[in-house]
C-alpha positions as CSV (number, residue, x, y, z in Angstrom):
1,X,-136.7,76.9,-254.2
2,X,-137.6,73.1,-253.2
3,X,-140.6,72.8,-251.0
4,X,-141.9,69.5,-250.1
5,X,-146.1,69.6,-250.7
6,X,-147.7,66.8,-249.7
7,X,-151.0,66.2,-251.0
8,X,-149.7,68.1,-254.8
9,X,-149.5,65.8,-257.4
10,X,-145.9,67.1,-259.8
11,X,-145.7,65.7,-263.4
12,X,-142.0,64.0,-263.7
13,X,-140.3,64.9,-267.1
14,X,-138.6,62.2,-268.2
15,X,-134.9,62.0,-268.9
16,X,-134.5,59.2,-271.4
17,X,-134.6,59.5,-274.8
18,X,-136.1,56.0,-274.5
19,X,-139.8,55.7,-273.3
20,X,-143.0,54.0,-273.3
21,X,-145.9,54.9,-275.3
22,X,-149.2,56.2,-274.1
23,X,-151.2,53.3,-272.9
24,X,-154.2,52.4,-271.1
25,X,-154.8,48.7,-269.5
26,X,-151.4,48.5,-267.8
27,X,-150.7,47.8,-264.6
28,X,-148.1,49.3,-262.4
29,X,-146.2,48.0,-259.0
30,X,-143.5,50.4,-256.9
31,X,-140.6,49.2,-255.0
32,X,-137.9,52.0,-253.4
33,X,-136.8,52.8,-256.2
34,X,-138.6,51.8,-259.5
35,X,-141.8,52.0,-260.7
36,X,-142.4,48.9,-263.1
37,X,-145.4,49.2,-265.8
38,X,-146.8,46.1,-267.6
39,X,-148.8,45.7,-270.5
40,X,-151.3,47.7,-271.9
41,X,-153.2,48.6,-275.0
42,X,-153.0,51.6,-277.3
43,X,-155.2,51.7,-280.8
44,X,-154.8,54.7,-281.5
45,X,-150.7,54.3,-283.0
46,X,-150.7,54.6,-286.7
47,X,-149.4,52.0,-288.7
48,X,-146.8,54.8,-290.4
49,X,-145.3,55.2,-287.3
50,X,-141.9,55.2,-288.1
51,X,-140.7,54.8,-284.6
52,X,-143.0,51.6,-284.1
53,X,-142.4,50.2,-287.7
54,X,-138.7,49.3,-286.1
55,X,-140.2,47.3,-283.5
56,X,-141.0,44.0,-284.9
57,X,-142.5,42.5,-281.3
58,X,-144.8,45.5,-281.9
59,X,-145.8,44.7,-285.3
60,X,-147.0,41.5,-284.2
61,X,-148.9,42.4,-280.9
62,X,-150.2,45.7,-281.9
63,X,-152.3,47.0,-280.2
64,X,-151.1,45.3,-277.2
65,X,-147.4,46.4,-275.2
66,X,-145.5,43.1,-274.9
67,X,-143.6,45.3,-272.4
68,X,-142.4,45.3,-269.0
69,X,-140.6,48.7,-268.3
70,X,-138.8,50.1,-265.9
71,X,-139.0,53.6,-264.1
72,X,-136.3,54.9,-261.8
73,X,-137.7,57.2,-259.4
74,X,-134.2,59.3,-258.9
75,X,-133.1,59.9,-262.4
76,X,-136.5,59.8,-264.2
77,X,-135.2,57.5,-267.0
78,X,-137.2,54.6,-268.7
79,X,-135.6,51.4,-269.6
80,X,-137.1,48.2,-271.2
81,X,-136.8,45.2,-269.9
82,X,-135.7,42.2,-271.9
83,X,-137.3,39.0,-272.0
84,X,-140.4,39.7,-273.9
85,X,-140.6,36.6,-276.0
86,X,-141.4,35.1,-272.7
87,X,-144.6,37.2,-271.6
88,X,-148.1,35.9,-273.0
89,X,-150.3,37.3,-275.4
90,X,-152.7,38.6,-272.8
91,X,-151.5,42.0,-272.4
92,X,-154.6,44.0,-271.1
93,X,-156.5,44.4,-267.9
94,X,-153.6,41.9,-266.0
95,X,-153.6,41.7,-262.2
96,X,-150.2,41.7,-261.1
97,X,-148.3,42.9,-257.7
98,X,-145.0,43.2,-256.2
99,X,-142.9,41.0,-254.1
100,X,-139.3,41.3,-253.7
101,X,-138.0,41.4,-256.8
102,X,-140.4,39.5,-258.5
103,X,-143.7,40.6,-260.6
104,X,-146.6,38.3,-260.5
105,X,-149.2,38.6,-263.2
106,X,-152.2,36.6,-263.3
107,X,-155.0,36.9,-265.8
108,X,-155.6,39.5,-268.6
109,X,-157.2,39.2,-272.5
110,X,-155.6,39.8,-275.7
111,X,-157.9,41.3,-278.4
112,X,-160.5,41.4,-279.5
113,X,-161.4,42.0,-275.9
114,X,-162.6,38.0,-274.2
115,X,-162.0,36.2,-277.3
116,X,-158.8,35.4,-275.6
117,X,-158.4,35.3,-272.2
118,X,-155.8,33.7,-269.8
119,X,-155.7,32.0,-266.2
120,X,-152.0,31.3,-266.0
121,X,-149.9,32.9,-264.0
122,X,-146.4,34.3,-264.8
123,X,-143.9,35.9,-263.0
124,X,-141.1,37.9,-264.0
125,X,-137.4,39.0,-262.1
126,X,-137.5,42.8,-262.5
127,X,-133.4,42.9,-262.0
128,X,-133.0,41.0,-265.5
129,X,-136.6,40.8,-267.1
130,X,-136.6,37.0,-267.6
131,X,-140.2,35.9,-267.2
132,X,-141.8,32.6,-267.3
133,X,-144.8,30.8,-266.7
134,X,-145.7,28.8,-263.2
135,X,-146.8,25.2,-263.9
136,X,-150.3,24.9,-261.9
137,X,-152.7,22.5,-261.2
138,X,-156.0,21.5,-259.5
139,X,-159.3,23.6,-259.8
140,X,-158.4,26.6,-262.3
141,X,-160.2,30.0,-262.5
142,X,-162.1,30.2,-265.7
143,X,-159.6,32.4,-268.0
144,X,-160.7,36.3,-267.6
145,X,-159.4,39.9,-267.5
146,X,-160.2,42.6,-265.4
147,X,-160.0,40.7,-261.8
148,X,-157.9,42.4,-259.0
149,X,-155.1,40.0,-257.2
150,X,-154.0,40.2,-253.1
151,X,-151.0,37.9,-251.4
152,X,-151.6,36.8,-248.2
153,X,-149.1,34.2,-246.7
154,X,-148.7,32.0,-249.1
155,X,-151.6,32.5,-251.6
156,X,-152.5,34.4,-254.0
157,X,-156.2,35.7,-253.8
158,X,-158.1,36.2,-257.0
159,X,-161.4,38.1,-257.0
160,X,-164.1,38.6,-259.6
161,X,-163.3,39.2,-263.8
162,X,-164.7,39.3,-266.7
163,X,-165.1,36.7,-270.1
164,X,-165.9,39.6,-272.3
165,X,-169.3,38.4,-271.9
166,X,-170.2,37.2,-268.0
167,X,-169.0,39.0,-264.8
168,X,-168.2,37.3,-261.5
169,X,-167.1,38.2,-257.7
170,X,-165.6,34.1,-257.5
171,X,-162.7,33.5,-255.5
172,X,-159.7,31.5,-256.2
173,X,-156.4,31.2,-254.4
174,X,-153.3,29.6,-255.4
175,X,-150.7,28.6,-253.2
176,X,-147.2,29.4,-253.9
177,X,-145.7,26.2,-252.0
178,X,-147.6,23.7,-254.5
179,X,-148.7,25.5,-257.2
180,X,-152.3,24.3,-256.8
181,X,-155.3,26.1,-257.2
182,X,-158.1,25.9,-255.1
183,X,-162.1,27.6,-255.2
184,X,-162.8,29.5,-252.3
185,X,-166.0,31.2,-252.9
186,X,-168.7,30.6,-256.0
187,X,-171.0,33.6,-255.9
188,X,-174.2,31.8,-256.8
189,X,-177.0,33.4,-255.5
190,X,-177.2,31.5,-252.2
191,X,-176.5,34.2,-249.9
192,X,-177.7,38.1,-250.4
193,X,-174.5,39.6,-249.3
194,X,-172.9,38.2,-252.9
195,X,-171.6,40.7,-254.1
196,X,-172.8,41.3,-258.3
197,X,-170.1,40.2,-260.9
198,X,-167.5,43.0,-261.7
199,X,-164.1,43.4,-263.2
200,X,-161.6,46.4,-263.0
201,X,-162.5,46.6,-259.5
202,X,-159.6,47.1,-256.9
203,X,-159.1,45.5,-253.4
204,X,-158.0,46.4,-250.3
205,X,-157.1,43.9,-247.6
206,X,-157.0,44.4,-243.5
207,X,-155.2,40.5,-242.9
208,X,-159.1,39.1,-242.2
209,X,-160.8,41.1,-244.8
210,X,-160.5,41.3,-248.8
211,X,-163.0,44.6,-249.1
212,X,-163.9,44.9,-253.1
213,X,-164.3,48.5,-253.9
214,X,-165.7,50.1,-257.2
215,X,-165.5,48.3,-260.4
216,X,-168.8,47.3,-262.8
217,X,-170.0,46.0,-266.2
218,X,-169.9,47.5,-269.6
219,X,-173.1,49.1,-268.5
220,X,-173.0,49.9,-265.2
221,X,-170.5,51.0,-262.5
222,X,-171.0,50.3,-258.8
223,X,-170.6,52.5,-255.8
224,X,-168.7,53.6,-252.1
225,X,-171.3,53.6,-249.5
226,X,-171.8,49.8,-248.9
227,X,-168.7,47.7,-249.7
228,X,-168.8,43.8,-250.4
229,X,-166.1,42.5,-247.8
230,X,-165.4,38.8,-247.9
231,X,-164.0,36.9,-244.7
232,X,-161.2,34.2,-245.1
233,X,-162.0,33.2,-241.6
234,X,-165.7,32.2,-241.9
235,X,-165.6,32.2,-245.4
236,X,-169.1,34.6,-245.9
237,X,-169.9,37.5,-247.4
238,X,-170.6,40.9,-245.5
239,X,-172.2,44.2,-247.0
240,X,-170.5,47.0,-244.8
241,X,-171.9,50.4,-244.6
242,X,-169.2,53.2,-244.8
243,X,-169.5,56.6,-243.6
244,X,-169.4,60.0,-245.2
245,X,-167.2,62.7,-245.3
246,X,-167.9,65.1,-242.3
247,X,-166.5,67.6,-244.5
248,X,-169.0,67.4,-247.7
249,X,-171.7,64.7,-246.6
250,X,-170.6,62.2,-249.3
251,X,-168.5,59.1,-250.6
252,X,-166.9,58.7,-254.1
253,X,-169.6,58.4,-257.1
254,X,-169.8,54.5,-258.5
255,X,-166.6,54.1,-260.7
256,X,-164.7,51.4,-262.6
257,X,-161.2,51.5,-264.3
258,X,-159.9,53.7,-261.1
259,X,-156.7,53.5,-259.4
260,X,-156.2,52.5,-256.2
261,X,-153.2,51.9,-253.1
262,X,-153.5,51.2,-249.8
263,X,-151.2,51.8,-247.1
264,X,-150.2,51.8,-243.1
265,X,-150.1,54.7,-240.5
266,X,-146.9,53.6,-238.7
267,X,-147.7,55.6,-235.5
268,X,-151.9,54.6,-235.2
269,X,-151.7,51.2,-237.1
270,X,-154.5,52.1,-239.1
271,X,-154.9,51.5,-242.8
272,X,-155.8,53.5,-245.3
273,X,-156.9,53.1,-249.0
274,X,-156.7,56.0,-251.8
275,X,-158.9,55.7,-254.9
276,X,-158.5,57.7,-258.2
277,X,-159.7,58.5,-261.4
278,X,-162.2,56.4,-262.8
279,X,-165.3,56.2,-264.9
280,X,-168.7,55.5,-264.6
281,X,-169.7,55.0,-268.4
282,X,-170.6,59.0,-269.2
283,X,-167.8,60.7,-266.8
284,X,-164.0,60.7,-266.6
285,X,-163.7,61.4,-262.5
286,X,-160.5,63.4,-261.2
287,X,-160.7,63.2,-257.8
288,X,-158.8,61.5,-255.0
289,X,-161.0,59.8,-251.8
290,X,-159.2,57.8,-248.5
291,X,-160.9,54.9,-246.9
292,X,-160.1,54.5,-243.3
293,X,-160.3,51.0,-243.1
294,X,-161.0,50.6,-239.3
295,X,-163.8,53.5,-239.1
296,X,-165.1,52.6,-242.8
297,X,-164.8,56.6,-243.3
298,X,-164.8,58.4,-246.9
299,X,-162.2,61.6,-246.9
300,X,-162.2,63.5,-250.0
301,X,-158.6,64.6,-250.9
302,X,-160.0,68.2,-251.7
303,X,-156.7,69.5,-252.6
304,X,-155.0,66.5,-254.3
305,X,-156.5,66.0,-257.3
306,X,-155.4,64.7,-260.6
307,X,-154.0,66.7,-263.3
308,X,-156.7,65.9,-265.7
309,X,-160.0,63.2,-265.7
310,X,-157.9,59.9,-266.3
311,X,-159.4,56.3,-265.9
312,X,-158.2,53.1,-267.5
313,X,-154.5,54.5,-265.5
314,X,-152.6,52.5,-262.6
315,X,-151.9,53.5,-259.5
316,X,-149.0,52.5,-257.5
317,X,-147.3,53.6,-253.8
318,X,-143.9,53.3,-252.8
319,X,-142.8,52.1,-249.6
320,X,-142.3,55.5,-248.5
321,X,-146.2,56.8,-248.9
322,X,-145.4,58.6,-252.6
323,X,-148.2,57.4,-255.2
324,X,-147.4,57.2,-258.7
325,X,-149.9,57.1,-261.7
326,X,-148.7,56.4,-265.2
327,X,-151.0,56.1,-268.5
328,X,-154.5,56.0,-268.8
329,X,-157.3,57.7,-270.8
330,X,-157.9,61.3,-271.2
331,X,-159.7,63.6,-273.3
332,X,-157.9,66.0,-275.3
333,X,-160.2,68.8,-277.2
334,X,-162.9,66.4,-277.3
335,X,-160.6,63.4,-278.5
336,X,-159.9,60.0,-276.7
337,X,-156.0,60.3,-276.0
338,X,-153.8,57.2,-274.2
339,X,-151.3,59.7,-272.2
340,X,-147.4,58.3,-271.5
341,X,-147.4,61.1,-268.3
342,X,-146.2,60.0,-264.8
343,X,-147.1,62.2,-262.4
344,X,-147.0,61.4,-258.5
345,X,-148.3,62.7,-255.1
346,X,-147.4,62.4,-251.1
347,X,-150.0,61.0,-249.5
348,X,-148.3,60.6,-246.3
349,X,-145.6,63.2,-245.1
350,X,-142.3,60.6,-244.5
351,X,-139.3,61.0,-242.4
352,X,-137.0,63.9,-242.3
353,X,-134.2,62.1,-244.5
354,X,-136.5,61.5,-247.3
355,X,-137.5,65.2,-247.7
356,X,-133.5,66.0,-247.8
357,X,-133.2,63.4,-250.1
358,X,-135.7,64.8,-252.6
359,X,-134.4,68.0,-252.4
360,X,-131.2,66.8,-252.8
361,X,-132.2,65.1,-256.4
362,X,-134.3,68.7,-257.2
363,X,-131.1,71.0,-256.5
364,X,-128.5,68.1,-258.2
365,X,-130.7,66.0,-260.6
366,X,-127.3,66.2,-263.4
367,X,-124.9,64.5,-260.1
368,X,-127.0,61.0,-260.1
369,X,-127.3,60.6,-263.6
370,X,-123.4,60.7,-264.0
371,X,-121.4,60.1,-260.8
372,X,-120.2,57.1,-259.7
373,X,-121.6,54.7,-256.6
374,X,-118.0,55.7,-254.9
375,X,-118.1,59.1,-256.0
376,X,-121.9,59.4,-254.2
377,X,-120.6,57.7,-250.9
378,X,-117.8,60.2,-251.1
379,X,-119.9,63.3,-250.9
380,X,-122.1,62.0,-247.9
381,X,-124.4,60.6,-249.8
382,X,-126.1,57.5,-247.2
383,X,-125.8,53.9,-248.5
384,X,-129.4,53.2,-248.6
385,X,-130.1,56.2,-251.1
386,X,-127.8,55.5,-253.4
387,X,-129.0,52.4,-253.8
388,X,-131.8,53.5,-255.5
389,X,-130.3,54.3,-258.4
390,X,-129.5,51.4,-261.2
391,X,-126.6,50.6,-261.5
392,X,-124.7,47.7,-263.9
393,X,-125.1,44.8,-262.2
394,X,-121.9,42.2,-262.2
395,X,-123.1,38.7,-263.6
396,X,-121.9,37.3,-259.8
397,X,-124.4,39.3,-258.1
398,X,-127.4,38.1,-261.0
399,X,-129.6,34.9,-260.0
400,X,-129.5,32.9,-262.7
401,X,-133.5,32.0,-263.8
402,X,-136.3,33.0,-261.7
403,X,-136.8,33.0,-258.1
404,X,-139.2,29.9,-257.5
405,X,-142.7,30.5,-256.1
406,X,-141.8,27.8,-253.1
407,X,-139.2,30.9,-252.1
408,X,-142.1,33.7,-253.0
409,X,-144.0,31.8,-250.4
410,X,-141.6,31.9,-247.8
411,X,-141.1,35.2,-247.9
């Protein structure tokens, strides 16, 4: 029998013969109905790997995933996207988000790790997979890997990164209407609220504040109870203290490599971030904490928590409140294993129609893998479900090239 559990993660068996590999250093975004993975970085596939041998884009980024896939969230089936002679070499520890239809990806290192690192950005059209790079000029980031990325009108806010060798908490934006870069913020010791230099750190962003949460060195992993916050209205630096759970009398453990979403309340208004996973250099965490953003309070999701340790994984929400996670490190009797498992969680409980509508896909999983658009509409199905499922597009209905950042920007 279906019941909906919020707060339970499920492991979703995929239906496609075709399918990614196991990866770690990818980065996923969520729309309504897809979850989209990009990059990532697996060593650990043998050269005799017959299925890989075939792959000659493979063969010539390996250990890197020159790869954008795609994940439908109704029938559970993987499809790669073309257009991968387009994407760069820097495959690994990207920032990238979600808007409209189009996938923005900033940053990122080939390997070895910061011998090669980028500060271009790229975007990609996740109806066809054609991907290029956006011309930029004026004051460039220093090419890194491992920064974290927000959008807010019509910037893009980069924060912190890594070389490979030096770590930073700078700031860059780059506005989509001009393509110019511009430095915000130079941490440079002038001011005892900077923030030290991190990379795979996540953000979370309130429209005034970009907080910086986790993230660390090769050495060292930083913690939860006081948060950098930076200001884009005064353009300082805060240190905020955050508040313990009532429940246990703590915040997460310091952590890098974690996932991370954020969402709104609809009814209160108040947003929320959710952390997961992670590592601090000796453990592989499991756990799942919320950040209320306008009391600064730590809850520990006691009851959803990950299937196994993971860190090095993604973490993405759909609009509905459902997180995903896909890839990632694990350990596997005492081995380092890159898993290819998507599992996902409701961290919100949605409207009515979206519990029928999972049930509906649990009871008749074999009807929207084979009937028709019509054939759906027919049986009662509602419009804006069905249109989560893929279906062949006609070449009338496909923009030719990529959407241009002036139109990103005024959306």
């Amino acid at each position: 029998m279906y019941t909906f559990k919020p707060f339970v993660f499920m492991k979703h068996e995929v239906q496609s013969m075709e399918r990614p590999r196991g990866r770690s250093g990818h980065r996923i975004v969520c729309d309504h109905k897809n979850l989209y993975s990009y990059g990532g970085f697996n060593p650990c596939i043998a050269d005799s790997d017959p299925e890989m041998q075939h792959d000659p884009t493979w063969m010539s980024t390996k250990p890197l995933f020159k790869e954008v896939w795609k994940f439908n969230l109704v029938t559970q089936q993987w499809k790669l996207l073309p257009g991968r002679d387009k994407m760069p070499n820097e495959l690994a520890s990207n920032a990238v988000i979600l808007r409209n239809n189009i996938l923005i990806v900033y940053g990122g290192t080939a390997v070895p790790f910061g011998h090669s690192c980028s500060n271009r950005l790229y975007v990609c059209n996740v109806d066809n997979g054609k991907m290029h790079m956006v011309p930029a000029q004026g004051d460039l980031p220093e090419p890194q890997y491992g920064q974290a990325l927000i959008c807010h009108g019509p910037y893009l806010y980069t924060v912190g990164g890594t070389t490979g060798f030096e770590y930073t908490c700078d700031i860059h934006r780059f506005d989509l209407r001009n393509g110019i870069w511009e430095t915000v913020y130079i941490c440079s010791g002038r001011d005892q609220n900077e923030p030290s230099g991190r990379y795979r750190h996540e953000l979370a962003f309130d429209g005034k504040l970009i907080y910086v949460l986790g993230g660390g060195t090769a050495s060292e992993a930083f913690g939860f109870a006081e948060i950098p916050a930076f200001d884009l209205g005064t353009n300082r630096w805060l240190t905020l203290n955050t508040y313990n759970d009532n429940n246990i009398y703590a915040v997460p453990e310091p952590r890098r490599c974690h996932g991370s979403v954020q969402y709104t309340d609809g009814k209160t208004g108040v947003t929320f971030v959710v952390i997961s996973g992670g590592y601090n250099g000796d453990h592989i965490f499991s756990d799942v904490w919320r950040l209320n953003l306008k009391l600064l309070q730590w809850t520990c999701l006691r009851k959803c928590i990950l299937p196994c340790p993971v860190y090095f994984h993604s973490a993405a929400l759909t609009p509905e409140g459902r997180m995903y996670t896909f890839g990632g490190i694990i350990k596997e009797n005492n081995r380092i294993v890159r898993t290819d498992e998507v599992h996902s969680v409701w961290l919100t409980i949605p409207k009515l129609s979206e519990i029928c509508w999972e049930a509906l896909i649990h009871y008749y999983p074999m009807t929207f893998r084979h009937k028709s658009q019509d054939d759906l509409l027919h049986i009662g199905v509602p419009l804006k479900f069905v249109r989560r499922l893929e279906w062949p597009v006609m070449d009338a209905e496909v923009t030719s090239g990529i959407s241009s950042t002036r139109s990103i920007a005024a959306e």
